[in-house]
ROZANU-222236 format. One record per residue (C-alpha): residue in one letter; x, y, z. Coordinates in steps of 0.05 Angstrom, whole numbers, plus 32768, in hexadecimal, padded with zeros to 4 digits. Each point is the difference from the previous one (the first is absolute). Layout:
N
AXYZ
...
//
This chain:
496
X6BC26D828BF2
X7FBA7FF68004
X7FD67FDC7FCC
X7FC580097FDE
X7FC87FDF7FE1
X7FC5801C7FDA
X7FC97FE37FD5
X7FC280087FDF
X7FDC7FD47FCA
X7FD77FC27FFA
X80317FCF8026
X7FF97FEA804E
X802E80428020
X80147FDA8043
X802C7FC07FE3
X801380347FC7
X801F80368034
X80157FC08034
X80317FF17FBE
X800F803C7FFB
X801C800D8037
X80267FC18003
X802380147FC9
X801880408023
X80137FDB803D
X804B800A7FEF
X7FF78057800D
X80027FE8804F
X7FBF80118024
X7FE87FEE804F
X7FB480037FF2
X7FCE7FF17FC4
X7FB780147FF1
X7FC980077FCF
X7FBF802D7FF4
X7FC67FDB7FDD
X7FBA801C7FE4
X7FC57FDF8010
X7FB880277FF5
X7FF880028042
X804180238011
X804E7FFA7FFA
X80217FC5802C
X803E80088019
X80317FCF801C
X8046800F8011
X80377FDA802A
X80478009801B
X802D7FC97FE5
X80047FD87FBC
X7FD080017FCD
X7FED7FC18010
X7FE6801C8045
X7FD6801F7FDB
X7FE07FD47FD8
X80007FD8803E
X7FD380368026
X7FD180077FBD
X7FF57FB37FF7
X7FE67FDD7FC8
X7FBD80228000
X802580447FEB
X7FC680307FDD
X7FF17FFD7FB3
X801D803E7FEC
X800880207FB6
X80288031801C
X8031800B803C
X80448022801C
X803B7FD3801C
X804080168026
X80397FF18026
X80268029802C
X804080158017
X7FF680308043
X801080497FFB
X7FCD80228032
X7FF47FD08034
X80147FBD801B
X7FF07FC57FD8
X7FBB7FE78011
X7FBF7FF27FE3
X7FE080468014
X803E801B7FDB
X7FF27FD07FC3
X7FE7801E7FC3
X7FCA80067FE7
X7FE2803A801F
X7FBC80218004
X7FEB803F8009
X7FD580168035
X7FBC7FF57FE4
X801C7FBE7FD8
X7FF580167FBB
X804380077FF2
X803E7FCE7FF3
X8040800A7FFB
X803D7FD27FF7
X804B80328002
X80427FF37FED
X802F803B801B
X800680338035
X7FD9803B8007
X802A8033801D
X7FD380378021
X7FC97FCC8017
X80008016804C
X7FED804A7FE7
X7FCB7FE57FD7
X7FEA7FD68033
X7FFB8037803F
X7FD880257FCD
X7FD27FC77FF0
X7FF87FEE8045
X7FE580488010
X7FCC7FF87FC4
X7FF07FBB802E
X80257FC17FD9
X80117FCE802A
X80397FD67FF9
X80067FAF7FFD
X80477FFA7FFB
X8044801C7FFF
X800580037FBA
X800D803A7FD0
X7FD77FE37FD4
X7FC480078028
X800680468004
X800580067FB0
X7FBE7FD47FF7
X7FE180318034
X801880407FE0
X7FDD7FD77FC4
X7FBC7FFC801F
X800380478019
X801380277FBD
X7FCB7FCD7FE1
X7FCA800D8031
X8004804F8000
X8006800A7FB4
X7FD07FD17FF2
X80357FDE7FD1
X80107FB67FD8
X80327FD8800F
X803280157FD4
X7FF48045800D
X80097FFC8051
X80377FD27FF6
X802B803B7FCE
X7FEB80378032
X80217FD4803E
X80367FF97FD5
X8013803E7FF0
X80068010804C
X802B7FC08019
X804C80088004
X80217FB57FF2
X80037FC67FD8
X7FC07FD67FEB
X7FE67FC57FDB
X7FB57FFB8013
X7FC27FE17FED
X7FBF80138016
X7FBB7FDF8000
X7FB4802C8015
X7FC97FD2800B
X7FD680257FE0
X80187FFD7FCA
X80137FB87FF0
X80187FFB7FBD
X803A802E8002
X80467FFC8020
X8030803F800A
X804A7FFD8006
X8036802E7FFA
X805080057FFE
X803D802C801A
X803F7FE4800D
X7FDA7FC18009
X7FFE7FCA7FC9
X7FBA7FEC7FE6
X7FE77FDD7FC1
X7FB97FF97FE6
X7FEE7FBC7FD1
X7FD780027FCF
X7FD87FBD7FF7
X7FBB7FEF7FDA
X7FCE80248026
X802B8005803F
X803780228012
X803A7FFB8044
X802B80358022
X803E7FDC8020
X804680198021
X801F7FDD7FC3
X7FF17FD47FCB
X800B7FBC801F
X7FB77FF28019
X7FE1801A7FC2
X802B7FD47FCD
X7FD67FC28002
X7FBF80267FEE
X802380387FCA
X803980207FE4
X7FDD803D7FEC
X801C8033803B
X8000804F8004
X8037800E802F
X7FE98048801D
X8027803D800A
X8013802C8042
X7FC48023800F
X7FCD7FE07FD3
X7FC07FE48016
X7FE07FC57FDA
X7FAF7FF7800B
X7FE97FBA7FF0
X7FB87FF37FF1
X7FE47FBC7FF2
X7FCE80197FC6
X801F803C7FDC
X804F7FEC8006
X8037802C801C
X801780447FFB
X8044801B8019
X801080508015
X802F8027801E
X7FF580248042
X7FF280397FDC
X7FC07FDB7FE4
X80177FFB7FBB
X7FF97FBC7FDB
X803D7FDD7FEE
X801A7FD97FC3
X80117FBB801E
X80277FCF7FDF
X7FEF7FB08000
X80377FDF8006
X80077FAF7FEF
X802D7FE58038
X80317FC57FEF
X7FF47FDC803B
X7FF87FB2800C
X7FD57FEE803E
X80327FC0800D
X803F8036800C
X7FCD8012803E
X80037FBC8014
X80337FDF802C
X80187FCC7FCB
X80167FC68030
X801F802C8030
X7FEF80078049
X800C804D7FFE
X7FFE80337FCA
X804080138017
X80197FC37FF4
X7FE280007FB9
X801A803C7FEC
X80537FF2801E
X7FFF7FC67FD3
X7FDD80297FC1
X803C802B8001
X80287FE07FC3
X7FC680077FCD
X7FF080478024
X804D801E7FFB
X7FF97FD97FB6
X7FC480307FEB
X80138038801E
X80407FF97FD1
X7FD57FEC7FBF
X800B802D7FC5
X8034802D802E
X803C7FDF7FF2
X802F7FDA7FD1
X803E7FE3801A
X80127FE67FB8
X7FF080417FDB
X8017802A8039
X7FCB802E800E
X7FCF80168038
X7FC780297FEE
X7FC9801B8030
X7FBD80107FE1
X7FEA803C8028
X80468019800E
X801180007FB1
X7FCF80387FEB
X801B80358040
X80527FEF7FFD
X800580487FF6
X7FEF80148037
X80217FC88026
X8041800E7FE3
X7FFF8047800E
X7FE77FF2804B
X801B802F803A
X7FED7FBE8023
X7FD47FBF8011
X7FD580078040
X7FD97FB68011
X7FCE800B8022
X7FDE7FBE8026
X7FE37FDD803E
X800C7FC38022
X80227FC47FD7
X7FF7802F7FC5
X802D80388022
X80377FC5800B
X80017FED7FB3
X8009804F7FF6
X803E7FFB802A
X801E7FD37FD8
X7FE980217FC4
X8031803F801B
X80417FCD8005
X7FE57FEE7FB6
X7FFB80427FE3
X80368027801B
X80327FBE7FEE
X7FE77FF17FC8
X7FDE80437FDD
X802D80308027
X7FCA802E8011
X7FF380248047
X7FC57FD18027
X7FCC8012803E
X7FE17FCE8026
X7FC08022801E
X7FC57FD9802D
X7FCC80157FDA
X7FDC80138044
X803480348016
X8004801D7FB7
X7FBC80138003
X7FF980248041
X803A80327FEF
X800F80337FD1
X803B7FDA7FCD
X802480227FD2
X7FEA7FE17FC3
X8016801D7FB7
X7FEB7FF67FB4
X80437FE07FFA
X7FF17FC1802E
X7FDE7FBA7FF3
X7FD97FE8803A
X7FF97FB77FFB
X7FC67FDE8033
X80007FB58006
X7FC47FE18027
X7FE87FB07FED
X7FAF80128005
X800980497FD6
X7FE3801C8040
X801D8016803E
X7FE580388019
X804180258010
X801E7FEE7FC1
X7FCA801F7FDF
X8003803C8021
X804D800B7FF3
X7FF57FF67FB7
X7FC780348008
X80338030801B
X80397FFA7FCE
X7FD280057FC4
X7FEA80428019
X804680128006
X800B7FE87FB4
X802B7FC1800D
X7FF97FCB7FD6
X7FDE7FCA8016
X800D7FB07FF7
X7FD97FCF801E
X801F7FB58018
X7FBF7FD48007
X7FD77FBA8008
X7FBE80197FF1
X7FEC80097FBD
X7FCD80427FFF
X801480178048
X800180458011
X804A80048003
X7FFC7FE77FBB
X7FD480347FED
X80188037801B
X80507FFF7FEB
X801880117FBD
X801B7FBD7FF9
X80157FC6801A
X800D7FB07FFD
X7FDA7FCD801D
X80257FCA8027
X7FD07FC37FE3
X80077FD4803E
X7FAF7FF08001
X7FD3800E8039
X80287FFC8047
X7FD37FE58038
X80297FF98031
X800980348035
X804B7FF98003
X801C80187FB5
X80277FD57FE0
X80037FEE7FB6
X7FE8804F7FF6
X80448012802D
X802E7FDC7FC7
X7FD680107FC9
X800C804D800F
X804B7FEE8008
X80037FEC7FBF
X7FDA803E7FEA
X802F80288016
X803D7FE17FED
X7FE57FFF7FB9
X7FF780448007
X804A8013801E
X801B7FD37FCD
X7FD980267FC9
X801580488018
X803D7FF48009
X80117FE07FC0
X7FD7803F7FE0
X8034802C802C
X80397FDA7FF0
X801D7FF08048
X7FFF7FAF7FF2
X803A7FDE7FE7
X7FE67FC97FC7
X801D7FCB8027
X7FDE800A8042
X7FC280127FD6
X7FFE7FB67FD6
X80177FE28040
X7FBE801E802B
X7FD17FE97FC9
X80117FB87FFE
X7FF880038048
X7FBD801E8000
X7FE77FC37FC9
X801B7FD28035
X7FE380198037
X7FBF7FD38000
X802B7FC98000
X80258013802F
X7FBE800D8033
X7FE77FBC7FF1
X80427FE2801D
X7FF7802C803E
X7FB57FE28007
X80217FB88005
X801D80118041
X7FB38000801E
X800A7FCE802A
X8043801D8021
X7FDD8043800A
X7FCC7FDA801D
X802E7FE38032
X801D803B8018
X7FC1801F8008
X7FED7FD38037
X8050800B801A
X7FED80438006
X7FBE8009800F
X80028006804D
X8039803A7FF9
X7FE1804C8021
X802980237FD4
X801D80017FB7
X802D802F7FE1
X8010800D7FB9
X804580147FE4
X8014801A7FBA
X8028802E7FE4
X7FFC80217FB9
X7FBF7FE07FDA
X7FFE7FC78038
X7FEA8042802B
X7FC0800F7FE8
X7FF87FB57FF9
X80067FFB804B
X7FD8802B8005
X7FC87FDD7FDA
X80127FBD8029
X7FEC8020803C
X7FBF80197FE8
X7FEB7FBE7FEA
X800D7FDC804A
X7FE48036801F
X7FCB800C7FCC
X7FE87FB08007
X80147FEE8042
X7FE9803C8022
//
């Protein structure tokens, strides 16, 4: 996942963006760069490695900008490098352009610009759309905005972009689809980031855009948002809830580490006002207001990716034990690129920790055209899978920097337990006993993870027992199958 850092205003734009894209380190790039303005020109300094390479190459003497673009990459098209490194330029270097995504029919875009005599820096996809930029912009004579929407409207793929013209220095472009990005709204200044983390310190006034909505930023005369049709959108400001020390490492060496050891408070709020043990009930907000049609459900399809699609097969031993109700299981990749049979009668239920994987997205596209009902199992408040399902629950387990998941793994378990607990007392398949019993056992489960965290220094032991082994292999049977399953993404996922 590539990151992205935008900003215009008053401030100094290099440390801002350098921040920035600290902040997003934990999305997993090889390469970092930034685009400045100066009235002589745009600079541009990029650099495979760490962001501290970058700043590194730039030095202390970096330019006095008021307004810049920041990224960091994660290769697509073409190899790691610094040619590959974003930003890129178009070929008369007017043009900017930092990309998040994958632009699907870029090497029939780029014969065709090569014929009208573009020449190509890199390897990059993203080179070719900043091209295509400069082309429609140069023959129809247009703005920014306007050449961006008409390239646009003739890509095929997935996009978060930001772009800067030199000529016109006090206005920013970006635009979304199947790519998260989120303007902030300051005093006389406003950012465009991957995700709210490196705007927090400076606002918490965000506009999270839509698929296929194009945001232009100007410095004087504020922002406007549209469609690509052209037509101006209502946007919504939302306040986020967000503390800049939860982006901080707390003590901890690793955020990773952090968040393993937040997991009792984390599994604690994600319970908060779901259950009573003493009272015996469970009640799930977004589930309450649709138990219709969950109750009268031909059946549950999950659809997920990653650690997400692991918590989703668990969720199937939950329901169908608990709830008695037919469960799919569906990688939210395949589900999209065939034809499934999908009914009025079904609940499609997504689970993704950020709100927005791309695939996910796209499956819960697909079943709302078919009708389904659609519940969404989420981190993020405001995401896009929060905004597009009919309803949902959010797991409350705080931002997760981390690479790895972790306290957002457990925090959807408990989601979805709630939720099989709750439909299948509803449905009547749950004897009281086993109910009461499963309660108390839920109010003691922070307790219970908190005497699991004491054996740190064991686990630590065995990790250096084990550390030299070539090969690991996870067993489990029943729920301790998709929990394998999970194990084995994590080594491989942090050991590579």
């Amino acid at each position: 996942m590539c990151g992205i850092v935008g900003y215009i205003g008053q401030r100094d734009a290099y440390p801002l963006i350098i921040k920035g894209l600290k902040r997003l380190e934990y999305r997993g790039y090889d390469s970092a760069g930034v685009a400045l303005y100066e009235e002589d020109g745009v600079i541009v300094k990029k650099k495979q490695g760490k962001v501290s390479d970058l700043e590194n190459l730039v030095g202390t003497k970096y330019p006095n900008s008021k307004v810049g673009i920041g990224h960091t990459r994660w290769a697509t098209h073409g190899v790691p490098s610094d040619r590959n490194s974003h930003p890129h330029t178009s070929n008369n270097d007017k043009l900017s352009i930092i990309h998040n995504g994958i632009i699907e029919n870029y090497a029939t875009i780029k014969v065709a610009l090569a014929e009208l005599g573009h020449n190509f820096r890199s390897e990059t996809d993203t080179e070719v759309l900043v091209n295509l930029i400069e082309e429609i912009q140069n023959q129809g004579q247009l703005t920014l905005e306007e050449a961006v929407r008409e390239a646009l409207s003739k890509v095929v793929g997935a996009y978060a972009i930001v772009v800067y013209d030199k000529d016109h220095p006090d206005v920013l472009v970006g635009a979304r689809k199947s790519s998260p990005l989120v303007l902030g709204i300051g005093d006389d200044e406003y950012f465009l980031a991957s995700d709210a983390s490196p705007i927090i310190k400076y606002t918490n006034k965000v506009v999270y855009l839509n698929d296929e909505e194009i945001v232009t930023v100007n410095r004087k005369e504020g922002f406007v948002v549209k469609n690509i049709k052209n037509e101006v959108q209502k946007v919504k400001i939302q306040e986020l809830d967000l503390k800049l020390e939860e982006l901080e490492k707390g003590g901890y060496d690793h955020f990773m580490l952090k968040e393993i050891f937040q997991q009792p408070v984390t599994v604690a709020e994600s319970m908060r006002g779901r259950i009573n043990a003493e009272d015996g009930w469970v009640t799930v907000g977004g589930m309450q207001d649709h138990m219709d049609q969950f109750m009268n459900a031909s059946r549950i399809i999950f659809v997920a990716c990653g650690t997400s699609w692991h918590s989703a097969l668990i969720g199937e031993y939950l329901f169908e034990e608990l709830a008695r109700v037919p469960v799919e299981v569906e990688y939210a990749s395949e589900f999209r690129y065939r034809d499934p049979i999908i009914s009025e009668k079904d609940v499609i239920i997504a689970l993704s920790q950020s709100g927005e994987t791309a695939d996910t997205l796209a499956a819960l596209t697909l079943a709302k055209e078919k009708g389904a009902l659609t519940y969404g199992i989420v981190n993020v408040v405001g995401s896009s899978i929060a905004r597009i399902t009919d309803c949902g629950s959010y797991i409350h387990a705080g931002p997760e920097i981390g690479v790895a998941s972790t306290k957002a793994f457990t925090s959807q378990l408990v989601i979805l337990t709630l939720m099989a607990l709750n439909l299948g007392k509803q449905r009547g398949k749950i004897p009281q006993t086993k109910y009461r019993d499963l309660l108390v056992s839920l109010e003691t489960l922070p307790s219970k993870i908190e005497k699991a965290l004491e054996l740190n220094e064991k686990i630590k032991y065995i990790a250096t027992e084990i550390k030299d082994s070539q090969h690991a292999l996870y067993l489990g049977r029943g729920y301790n199958f998709p929990a394998a399953l999970e194990g084995a993404l994590k080594l491989k996922e942090i050991s590579y």
